[in-house]
Structures are given as structure tokens and as C-alpha cells.
C-alpha positions as CSV (number, residue, x, y, z in Angstrom):
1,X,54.2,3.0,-39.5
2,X,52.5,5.9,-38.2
3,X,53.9,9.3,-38.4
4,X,55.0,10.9,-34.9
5,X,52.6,14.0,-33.7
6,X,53.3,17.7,-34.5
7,X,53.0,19.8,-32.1
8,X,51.1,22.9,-33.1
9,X,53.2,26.1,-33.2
10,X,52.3,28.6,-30.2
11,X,52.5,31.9,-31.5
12,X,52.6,35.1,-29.2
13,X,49.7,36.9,-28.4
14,X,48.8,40.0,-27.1
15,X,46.7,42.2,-26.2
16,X,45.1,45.4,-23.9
17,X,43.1,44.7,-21.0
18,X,40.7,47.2,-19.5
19,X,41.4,48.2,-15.6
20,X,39.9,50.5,-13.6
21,X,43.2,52.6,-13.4
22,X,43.7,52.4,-17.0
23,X,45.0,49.3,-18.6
24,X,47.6,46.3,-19.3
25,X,49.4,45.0,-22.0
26,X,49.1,41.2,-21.7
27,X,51.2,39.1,-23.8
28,X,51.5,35.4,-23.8
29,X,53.4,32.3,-25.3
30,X,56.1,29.7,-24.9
31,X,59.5,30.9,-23.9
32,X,58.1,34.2,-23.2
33,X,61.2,34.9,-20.9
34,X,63.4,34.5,-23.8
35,X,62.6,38.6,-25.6
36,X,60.3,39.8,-22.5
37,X,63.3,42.1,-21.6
38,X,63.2,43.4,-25.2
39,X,59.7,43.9,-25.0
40,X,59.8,45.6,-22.0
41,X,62.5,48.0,-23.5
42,X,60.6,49.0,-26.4
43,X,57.7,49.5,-23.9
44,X,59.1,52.2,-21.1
45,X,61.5,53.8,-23.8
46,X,64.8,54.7,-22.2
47,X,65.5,52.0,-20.0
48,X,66.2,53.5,-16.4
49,X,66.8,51.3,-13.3
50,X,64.7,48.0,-12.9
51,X,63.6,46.4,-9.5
52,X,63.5,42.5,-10.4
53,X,61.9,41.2,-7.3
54,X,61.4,37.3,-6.9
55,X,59.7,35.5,-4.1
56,X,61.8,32.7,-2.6
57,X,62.1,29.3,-4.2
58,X,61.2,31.0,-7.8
59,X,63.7,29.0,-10.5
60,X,67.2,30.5,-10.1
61,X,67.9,29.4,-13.7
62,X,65.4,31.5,-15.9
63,X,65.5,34.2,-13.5
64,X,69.1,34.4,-13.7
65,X,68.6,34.7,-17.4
66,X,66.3,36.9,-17.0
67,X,68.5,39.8,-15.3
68,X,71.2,39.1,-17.9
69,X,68.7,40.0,-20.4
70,X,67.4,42.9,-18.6
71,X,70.6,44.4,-18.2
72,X,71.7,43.5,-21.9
73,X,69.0,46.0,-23.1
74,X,70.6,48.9,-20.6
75,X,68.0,48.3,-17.7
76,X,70.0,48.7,-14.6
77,X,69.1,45.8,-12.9
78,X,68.7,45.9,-8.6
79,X,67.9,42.2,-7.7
80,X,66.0,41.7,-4.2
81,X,64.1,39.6,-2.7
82,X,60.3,39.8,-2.0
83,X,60.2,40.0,2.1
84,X,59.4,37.1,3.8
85,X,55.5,37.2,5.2
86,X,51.7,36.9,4.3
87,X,50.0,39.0,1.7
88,X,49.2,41.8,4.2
89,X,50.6,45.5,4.7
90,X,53.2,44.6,7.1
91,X,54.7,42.7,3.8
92,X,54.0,45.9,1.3
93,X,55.8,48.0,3.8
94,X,58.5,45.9,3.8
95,X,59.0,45.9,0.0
96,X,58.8,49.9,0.3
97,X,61.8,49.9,2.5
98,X,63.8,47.4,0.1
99,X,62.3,49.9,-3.0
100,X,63.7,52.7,-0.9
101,X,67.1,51.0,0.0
102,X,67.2,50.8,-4.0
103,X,66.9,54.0,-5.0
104,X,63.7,53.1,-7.1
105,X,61.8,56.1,-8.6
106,X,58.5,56.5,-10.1
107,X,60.8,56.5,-13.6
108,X,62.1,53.4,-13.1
109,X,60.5,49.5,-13.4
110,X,59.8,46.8,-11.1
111,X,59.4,43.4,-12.6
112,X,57.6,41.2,-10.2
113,X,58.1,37.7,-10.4
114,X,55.9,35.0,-8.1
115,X,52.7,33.6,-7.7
116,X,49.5,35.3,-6.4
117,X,50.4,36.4,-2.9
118,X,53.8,37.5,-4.5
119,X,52.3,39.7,-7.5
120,X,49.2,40.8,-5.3
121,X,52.2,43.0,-2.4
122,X,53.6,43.8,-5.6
123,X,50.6,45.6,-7.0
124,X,49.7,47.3,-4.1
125,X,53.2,48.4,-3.5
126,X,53.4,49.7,-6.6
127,X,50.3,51.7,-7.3
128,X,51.2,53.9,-4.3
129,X,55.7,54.0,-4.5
130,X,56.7,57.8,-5.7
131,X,53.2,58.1,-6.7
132,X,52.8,55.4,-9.1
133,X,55.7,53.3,-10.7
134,X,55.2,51.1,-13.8
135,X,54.8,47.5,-12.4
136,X,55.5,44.1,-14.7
137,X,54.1,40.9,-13.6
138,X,55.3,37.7,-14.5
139,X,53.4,34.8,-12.7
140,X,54.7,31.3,-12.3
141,X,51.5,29.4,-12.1
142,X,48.2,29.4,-13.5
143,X,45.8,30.7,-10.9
144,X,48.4,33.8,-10.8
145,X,48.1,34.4,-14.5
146,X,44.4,34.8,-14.3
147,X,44.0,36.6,-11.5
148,X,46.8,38.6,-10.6
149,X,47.0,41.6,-13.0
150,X,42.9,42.4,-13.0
151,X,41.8,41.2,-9.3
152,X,44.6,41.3,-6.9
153,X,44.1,39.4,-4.1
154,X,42.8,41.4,-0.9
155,X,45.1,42.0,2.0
156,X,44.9,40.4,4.8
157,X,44.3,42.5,8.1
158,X,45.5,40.3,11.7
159,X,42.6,37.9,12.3
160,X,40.4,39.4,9.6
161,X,41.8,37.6,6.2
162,X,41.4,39.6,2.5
163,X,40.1,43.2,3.8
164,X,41.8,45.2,2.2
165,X,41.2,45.4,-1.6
166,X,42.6,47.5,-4.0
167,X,42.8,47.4,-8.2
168,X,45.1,45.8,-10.1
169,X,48.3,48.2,-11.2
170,X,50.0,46.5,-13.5
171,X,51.0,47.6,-16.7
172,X,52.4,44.8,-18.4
173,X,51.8,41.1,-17.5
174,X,53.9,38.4,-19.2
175,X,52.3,34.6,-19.3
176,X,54.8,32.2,-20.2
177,X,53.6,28.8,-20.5
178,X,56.4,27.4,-19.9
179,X,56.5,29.0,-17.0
180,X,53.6,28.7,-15.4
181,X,53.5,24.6,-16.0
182,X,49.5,24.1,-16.4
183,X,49.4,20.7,-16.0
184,X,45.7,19.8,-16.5
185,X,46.3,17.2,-13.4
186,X,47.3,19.2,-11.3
187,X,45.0,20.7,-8.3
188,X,46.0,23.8,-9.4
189,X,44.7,23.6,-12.9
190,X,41.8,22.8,-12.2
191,X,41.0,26.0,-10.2
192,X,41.8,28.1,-13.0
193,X,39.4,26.4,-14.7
194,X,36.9,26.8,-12.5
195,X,38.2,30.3,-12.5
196,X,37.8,30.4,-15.9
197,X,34.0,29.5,-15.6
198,X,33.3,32.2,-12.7
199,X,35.1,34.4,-15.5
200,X,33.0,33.8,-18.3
201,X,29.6,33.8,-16.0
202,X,30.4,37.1,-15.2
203,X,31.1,38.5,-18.0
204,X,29.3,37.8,-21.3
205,X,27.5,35.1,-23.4
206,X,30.2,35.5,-25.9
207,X,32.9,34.8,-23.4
208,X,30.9,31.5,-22.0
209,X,30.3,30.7,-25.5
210,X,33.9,31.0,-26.3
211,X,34.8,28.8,-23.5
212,X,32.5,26.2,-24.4
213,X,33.7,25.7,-27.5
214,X,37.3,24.9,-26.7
215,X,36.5,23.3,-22.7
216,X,37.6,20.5,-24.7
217,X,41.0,21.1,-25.9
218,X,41.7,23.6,-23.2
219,X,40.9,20.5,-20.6
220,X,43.0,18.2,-22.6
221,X,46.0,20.8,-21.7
222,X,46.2,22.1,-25.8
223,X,48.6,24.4,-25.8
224,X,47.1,26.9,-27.9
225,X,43.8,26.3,-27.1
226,X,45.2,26.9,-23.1
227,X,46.9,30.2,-24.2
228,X,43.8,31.6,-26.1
229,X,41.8,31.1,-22.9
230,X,44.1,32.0,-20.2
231,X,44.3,35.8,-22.2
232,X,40.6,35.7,-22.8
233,X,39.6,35.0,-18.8
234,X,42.6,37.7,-17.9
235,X,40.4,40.4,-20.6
236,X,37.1,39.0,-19.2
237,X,38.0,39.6,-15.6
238,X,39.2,42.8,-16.8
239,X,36.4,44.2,-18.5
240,X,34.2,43.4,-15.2
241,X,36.2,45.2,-12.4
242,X,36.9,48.2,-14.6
243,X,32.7,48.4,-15.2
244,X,31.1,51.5,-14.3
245,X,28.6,49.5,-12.2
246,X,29.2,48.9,-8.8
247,X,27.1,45.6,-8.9
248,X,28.8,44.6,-11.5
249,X,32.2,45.0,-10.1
250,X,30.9,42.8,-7.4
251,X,30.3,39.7,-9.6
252,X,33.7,39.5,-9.9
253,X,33.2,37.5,-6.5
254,X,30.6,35.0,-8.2
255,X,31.3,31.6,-6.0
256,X,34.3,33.0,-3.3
257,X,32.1,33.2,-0.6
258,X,31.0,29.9,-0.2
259,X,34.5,28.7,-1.3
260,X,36.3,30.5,1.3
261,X,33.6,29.5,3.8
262,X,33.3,25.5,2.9
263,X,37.4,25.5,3.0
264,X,37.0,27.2,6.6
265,X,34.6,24.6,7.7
266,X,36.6,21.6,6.3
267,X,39.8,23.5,7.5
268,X,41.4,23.2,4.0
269,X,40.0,19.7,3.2
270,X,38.2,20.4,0.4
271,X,40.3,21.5,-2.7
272,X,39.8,24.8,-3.8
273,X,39.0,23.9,-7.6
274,X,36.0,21.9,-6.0
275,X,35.0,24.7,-3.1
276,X,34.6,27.0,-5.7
277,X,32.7,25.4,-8.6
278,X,30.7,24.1,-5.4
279,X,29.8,28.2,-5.2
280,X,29.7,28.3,-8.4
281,X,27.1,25.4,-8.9
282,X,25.0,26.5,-5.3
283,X,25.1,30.1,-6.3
284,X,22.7,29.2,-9.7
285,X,20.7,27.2,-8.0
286,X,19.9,29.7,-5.8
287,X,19.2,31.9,-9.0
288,X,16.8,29.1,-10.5
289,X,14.7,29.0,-6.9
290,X,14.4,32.3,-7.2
291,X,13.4,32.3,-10.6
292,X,15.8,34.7,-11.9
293,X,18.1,32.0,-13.9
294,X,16.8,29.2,-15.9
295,X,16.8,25.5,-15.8
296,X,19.0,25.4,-19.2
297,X,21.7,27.9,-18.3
298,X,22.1,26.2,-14.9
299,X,22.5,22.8,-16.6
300,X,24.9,25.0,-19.3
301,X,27.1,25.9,-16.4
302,X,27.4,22.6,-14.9
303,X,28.4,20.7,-18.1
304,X,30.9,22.9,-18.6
305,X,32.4,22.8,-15.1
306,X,32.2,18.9,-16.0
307,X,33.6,18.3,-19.3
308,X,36.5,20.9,-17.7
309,X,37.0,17.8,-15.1
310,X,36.5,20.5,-12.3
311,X,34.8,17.9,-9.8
312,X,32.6,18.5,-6.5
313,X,33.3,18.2,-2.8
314,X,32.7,15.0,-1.3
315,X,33.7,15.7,2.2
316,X,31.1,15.5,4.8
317,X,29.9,18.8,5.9
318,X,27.5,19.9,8.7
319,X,24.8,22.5,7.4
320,X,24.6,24.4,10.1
321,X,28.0,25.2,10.3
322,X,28.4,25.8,6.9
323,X,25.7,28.4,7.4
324,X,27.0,30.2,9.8
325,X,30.5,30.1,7.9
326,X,28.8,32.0,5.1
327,X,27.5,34.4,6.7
328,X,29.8,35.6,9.0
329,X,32.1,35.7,5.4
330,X,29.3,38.1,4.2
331,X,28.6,40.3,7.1
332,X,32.5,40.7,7.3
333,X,32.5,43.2,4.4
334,X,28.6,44.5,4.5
335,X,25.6,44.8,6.6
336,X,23.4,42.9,4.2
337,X,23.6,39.2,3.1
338,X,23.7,39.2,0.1
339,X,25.4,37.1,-2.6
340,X,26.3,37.1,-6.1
341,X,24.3,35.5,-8.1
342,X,23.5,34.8,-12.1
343,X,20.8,36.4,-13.5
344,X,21.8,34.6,-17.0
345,X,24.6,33.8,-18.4
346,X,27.2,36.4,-18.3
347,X,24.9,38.4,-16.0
348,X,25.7,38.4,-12.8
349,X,24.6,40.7,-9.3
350,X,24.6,40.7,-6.0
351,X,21.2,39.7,-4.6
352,X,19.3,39.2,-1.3
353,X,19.4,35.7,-0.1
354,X,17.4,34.8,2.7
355,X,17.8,32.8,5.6
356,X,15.2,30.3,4.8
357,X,16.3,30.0,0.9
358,X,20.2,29.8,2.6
359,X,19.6,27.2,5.4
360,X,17.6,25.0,2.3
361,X,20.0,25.0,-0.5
362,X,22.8,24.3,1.9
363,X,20.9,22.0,3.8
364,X,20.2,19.8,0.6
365,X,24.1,20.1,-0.6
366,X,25.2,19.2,2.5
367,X,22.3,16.3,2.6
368,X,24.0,14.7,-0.6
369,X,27.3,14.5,1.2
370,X,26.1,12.5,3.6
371,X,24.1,9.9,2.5
């Protein structure tokens, strides 16, 4: 008779993650929810008044538990709900005037609760209320753990989507696995995976080297091995938007253009784990043509973007149009096309693409898609 499985113990971890407007105290587990308010006590030191603000349809139950907890350790807790809206100004304003309505200071706490959109208004809400007032996210999925606390996502402007960036303002970021339900079959997953690989491109050949080693048990859903990672992408992410460097900075964009632009083409067809290690996957060969990247590293990447089970597009796509997508994505934000691109593993810049090296590597990816 065999003897049943033992599931591996998940301990906390924690740990300080480098931002450009100083840094973030990340700390991660299962059942995080459970002492995060007596965390957060021992963090701001006398507790004053604490903005919980949840976006609608977040779990009534653990947030509920949540407040109790909150107020338990003498925060004094003023419930609202995030407004209603995209992740623009219009909704940042909105969540000022609910702020306002609460009497919120730049003593007091807000404690964010959502998924990307949700922590993103928060962030950028929060940087500027009274000044500055200390911001904790929670995020309740994957993708939001990642990205949220280093690289907010951009505001949208009307017609012109993510214009408006801004750095991440958080001070404390709690990832509770629970929580956040990363289900390596879910769509969802599997783009903070591929996140995960843009991550580790940009940041170091430790940090791809670290991934490599446990793509395996991090794709098979391990819960530690899933933990360990999702705190090492948030401190990789990190450690490249708060660089000194400019074009550095920039890489954190490594694959999102020709994402966003193959989703726009496909109108939302293609799933976003795919569009992106498409980028991801286009963006080296591009580096290998122009004989900045080598063969080996570009095979690297893709082997690891496979044994992750992060697949590739197979929708049909016309060439053209995904040319023109691309660069009307690019000359959006800057005069120049250029796009991020690895130089080597955990090297990446910004470089100068040009139209005949463009209109050939998309003309071939697109080639394979239809034949």
C-alpha cells in the first residue's frame, strides 16, 4: 500500500524590492490573509485610519475577514469600493473623491485589493493623495502579483490606450497563494509565465538561470517552487525599472509591443500568454539577424518558454497588417521605431529595427500560420 503524498510546507517569504521611488516589502505564502493585518501593524507603527478598497466581485468572505482583522489590531477601518470604470484618470479621480469623502490622510493606509487594473488606479492614486500615502497591495491573481507593485499598468487616455505611465508606489505587497489561485491550466498562468521569461531576459543570467532550473516544478504548479519564482520575477522586474539607465528601464517592455499589436489585429483572438512569448520569441530573432544575440541563447529562450507549456499563436494573421499594427504601437510613444531587443541573456535595449528586417521576420511568422 503506498503511502499518501506530503505536501511540502510553504513557508513565508519576504523580501525588499528596489523601485524607483524607493522600495517594497514583498511577502508571500499560503494563508497570507490570515496575520497580513498584523504585519501591516508592526509595519506603519501606530495604526491610524485604513482605506480597504476592493474592486467589485473580489471574495466577500476573506475580505470580510480581512477588515475584522484590520480593525482587531486598532486600524480604523473605512470600507469602499473601487469606482466603477477603465484603468484611466477619470477612475483615479474618482477614487480621490471616495479618499476625500473618507477623511484619508497622508498618515493613514490604503490597502488595495484587486487585480491589475484595480492595483494599477490604486498606485497612481496613491503616489499623488496628501502628497504620498503609504499604499498595500494585495492582488488576487497571478499576472497582478508580478506586475502590479514594480510596473503598474499605463493609463489609458480616450482612444489612445496605456499613455500614461507612472512608477510603482507601493510599499508593501502581499501574495497569497491562496489567493491568487495559479492554476497552471489556466490562460492566465500561463502569461505570468511568459511574464516570468520577459522578466528574467531582462534582467540577468542569474535570474534566467534561476528560472531554468525550476521551469519544471514551477510549470507543474509546485507550490514552493511557484512562490520562490513569483518573488524572484516581482525583485527582477524591480531591479530593472528602478535602473539608472534609461534603455534599460525600457526593456522592461521586451515582447509588449508585438503582443498588444498581434491581439489588436486578431481583435483578442490570440491569447495573451501566446501574443506575448510570440514577442518574446520574434523579438530574438530579430537579435540573431542582426547578429547581436546568438543562436544558443535564442534556442535557450525558446526551450524555456516550452518546457513552461507557454505555446504560440496559431491564428492566421495577415503581415501586412500586423506591420502596420506594430508600428503605429511604436510611433504612439516615440518618433523612432525602435524595439526592445536581447543583446544576451539578461541584456536587453531598445534598438533600431528596420523596415525591411520588420516586414521579413513578420512576413515569415505570419508565413508559418498559414500554410
Amino acid at each position: 500500500m503506498s503511502e499518501p503524498a506530503v505536501t511540502p510546507e510553504i513557508r513565508p517569504q519576504r523580501q525588499w524590492v528596489t523601485l524607483r521611488s524607493g522600495s517594497m516589502d514583498v511577502r508571500g505564502g499560503s494563508g497570507m490573509l490570515d496575520h497580513a493585518a498584523h504585519d501591516l501593524r508592526s509595519l506603519v507603527g501606530r495604526p491610524h485610519a485604513c482605506a480597504l478598497v476592493c474592486e467589485p466581485g473580489a471574495a466577500p468572505a476573506p475580505v470580510e475577514e480581512f477588515r475584522r482583522d484590520l480593525s482587531d489590531q486598532g486600524f480604523e477601518v473605512r470600507a469602499l469600493e473601487m469606482p466603477e470604470g477603465g484603468c484611466d484618470l477619470a477612475r483615479v479621480e474618482a477614487l480621490d473623491v471616495l479618499l476625500a469623502e473618507r477623511d484619508i490622510t497622508a498618515d493613514d493606509l490604503v490597502v488595495a485589493v484587486g487585480g491589475l487594473e484595480t492595483l494599477s488606479v490604486a498606485s497612481f492614486a496613491c503616489a499623488s493623495w496628501c502628497g504620498g500615502v503609504s499604499l498595500a497591495e494585495v492582488p488576487t491573481d497571478v499576472v497582478s502579483a508580478l506586475v502590479a507593485g514594480p510596473s503598474p499598468r499605463a493609463l489609458d487616455l480616450p482612444g489612445l490606450p496605456r499613455m500614461v505611465s507612472h512608477d510603482g508606489a507601493a510599499r508593501f505587497s502581499l501574495i497569497d497563494l491562496e489567493l491568487i489561485g495559479a492554476d497552471p491550466g489556466r490562460e492566465e498562468t500561463r502569461l505570468a509565465f511568459a511574464l516570468m521569461v520577459a522578466s528574467a531576459m531582462a534582467d540577468s543570467a542569474k535570474a534566467f538561470e534561476r528560472l531554468w532550473d525550476a521551469a519544471d516544478d514551477v510549470a507543474a504548479g509546485e507550490p514552493v517552487a511557484l512562490l520562490t519564482q513569483l518573488m524572484d520575477t516581482v525583485k527582477s522586474r524591480g531591479r530593472v525599472v528602478s535602473s539608472n539607465a534609461v534603455a534599460t528601464r525600457q526593456s522592461i517592455s521586451y515582447g509588449q509591443d508585438f503582443a498588444r499589436a498581434l491581439r489588436a489585429v486578431t481583435a483578442g483572438a490570440a491569447p495573451a500568454s501566446a501574443a506575448l512569448a510570440d514577442g518574446l520569441r520574434v523579438a530574438a530573432r530579430l537579435a540573431v539577424a542582426q547578429g547581436v544575440l546568438s543562436i544558443d541563447d535564442m534556442l535557450a529562450q525558446d526551450e524555456l518558454l516550452e518546457r513552461l507549456g507557454v505555446g504560440t499563436t496559431e491564428l492566421p494573421v495577415d503581415a501586412g497588417e500586423l506591420v502596420a499594427a506594430l508600428r503605429a504601437e511604436r510611433f504612439r510613444r516615440t518618433n523612432r521605431f525602435m524595439m526592445a531587443i536581447p543583446r544576451a541573456i539578461g541584456r536587453v535595449r531598445p534598438a533600431t529595427v528596420t523596415d525591411e528586417e520588420l516586414v521579413e521576420h513578420l512576413g515569415a511568422w505570419c508565413a508559418a500560420r498559414s500554410a
